[in-house]
C-alpha positions as CSV (number, residue, x, y, z in Angstrom):
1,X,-2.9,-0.2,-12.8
2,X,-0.4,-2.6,-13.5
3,X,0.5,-2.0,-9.9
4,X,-1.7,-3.9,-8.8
5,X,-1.9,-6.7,-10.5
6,X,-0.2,-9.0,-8.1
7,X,-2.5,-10.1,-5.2
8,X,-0.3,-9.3,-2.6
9,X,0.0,-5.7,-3.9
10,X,-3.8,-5.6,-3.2
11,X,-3.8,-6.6,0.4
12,X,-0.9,-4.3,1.2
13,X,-2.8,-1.6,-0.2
14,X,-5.9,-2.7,2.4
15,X,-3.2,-2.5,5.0
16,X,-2.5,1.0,4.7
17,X,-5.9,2.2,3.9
18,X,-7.6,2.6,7.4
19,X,-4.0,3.5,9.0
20,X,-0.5,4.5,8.1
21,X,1.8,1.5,9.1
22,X,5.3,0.8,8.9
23,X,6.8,-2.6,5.9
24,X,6.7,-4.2,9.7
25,X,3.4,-3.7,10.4
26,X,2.0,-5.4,6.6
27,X,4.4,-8.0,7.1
28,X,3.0,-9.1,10.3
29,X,-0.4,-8.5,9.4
30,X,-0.7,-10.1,6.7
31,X,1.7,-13.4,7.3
32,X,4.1,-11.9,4.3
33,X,8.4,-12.0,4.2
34,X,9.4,-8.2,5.1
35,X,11.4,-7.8,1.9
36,X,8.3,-9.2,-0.1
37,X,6.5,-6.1,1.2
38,X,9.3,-3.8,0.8
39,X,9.2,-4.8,-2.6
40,X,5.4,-4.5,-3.0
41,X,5.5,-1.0,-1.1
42,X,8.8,0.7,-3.8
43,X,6.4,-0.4,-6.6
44,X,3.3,1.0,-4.9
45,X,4.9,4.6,-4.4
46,X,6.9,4.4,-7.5
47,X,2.9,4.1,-9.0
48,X,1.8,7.0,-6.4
49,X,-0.9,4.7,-5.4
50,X,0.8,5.0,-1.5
51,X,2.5,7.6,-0.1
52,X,5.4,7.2,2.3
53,X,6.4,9.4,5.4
54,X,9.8,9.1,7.5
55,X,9.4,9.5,10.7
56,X,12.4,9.4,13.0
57,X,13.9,5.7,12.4
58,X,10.9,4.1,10.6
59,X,9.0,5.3,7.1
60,X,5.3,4.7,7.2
61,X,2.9,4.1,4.3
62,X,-0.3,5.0,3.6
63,X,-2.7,4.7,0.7
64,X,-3.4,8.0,-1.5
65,X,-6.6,8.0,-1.9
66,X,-6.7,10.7,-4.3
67,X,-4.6,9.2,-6.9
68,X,-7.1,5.7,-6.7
69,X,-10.3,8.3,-7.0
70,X,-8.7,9.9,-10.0
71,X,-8.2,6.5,-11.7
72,X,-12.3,6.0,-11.2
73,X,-14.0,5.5,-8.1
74,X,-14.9,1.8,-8.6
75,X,-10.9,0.8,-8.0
76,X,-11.3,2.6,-4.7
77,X,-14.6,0.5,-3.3
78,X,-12.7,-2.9,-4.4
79,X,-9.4,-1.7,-2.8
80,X,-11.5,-0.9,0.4
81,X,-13.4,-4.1,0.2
């Protein structure tokens, strides 16, 4: 949980929930410095709260849902929020 403690951590998690997107994408979307999110996303996977996918010259991230039900279901509806 400690993962997401920062706020930002939080809203890149809502980025990738509906979609897998690219640190690009989050960074864009959500007015945030590219290696901010980078750095958000390593700690995110490290936690295996989002799973990341390669594919060709970009990686893409998306939440893992199971990991955030297994942790209680509540931590899911406020990520979602």
């Amino acid at each position: 949980l400690e993962a997401l403690a920062a706020p930002d951590r939080l809203q890149v998690c809502r980025a990738v929930a509906s979609e897998a997107r690219t640190a690009g994408e989050i960074a864009a979307l959500w007015n945030l410095h590219p290696t901010q999110v980078t750095r958000h996303l390593k700690a995110l996977t490290r936690a295996n709260l989002v799973t990341a996918e390669r594919q060709g010259r970009f990686v893409t991230y998306h939440l893992n849902e199971a990991t955030l039900q297994s942790l209680g279901p509540h931590l899911l509806t406020l990520i979602l929020r």
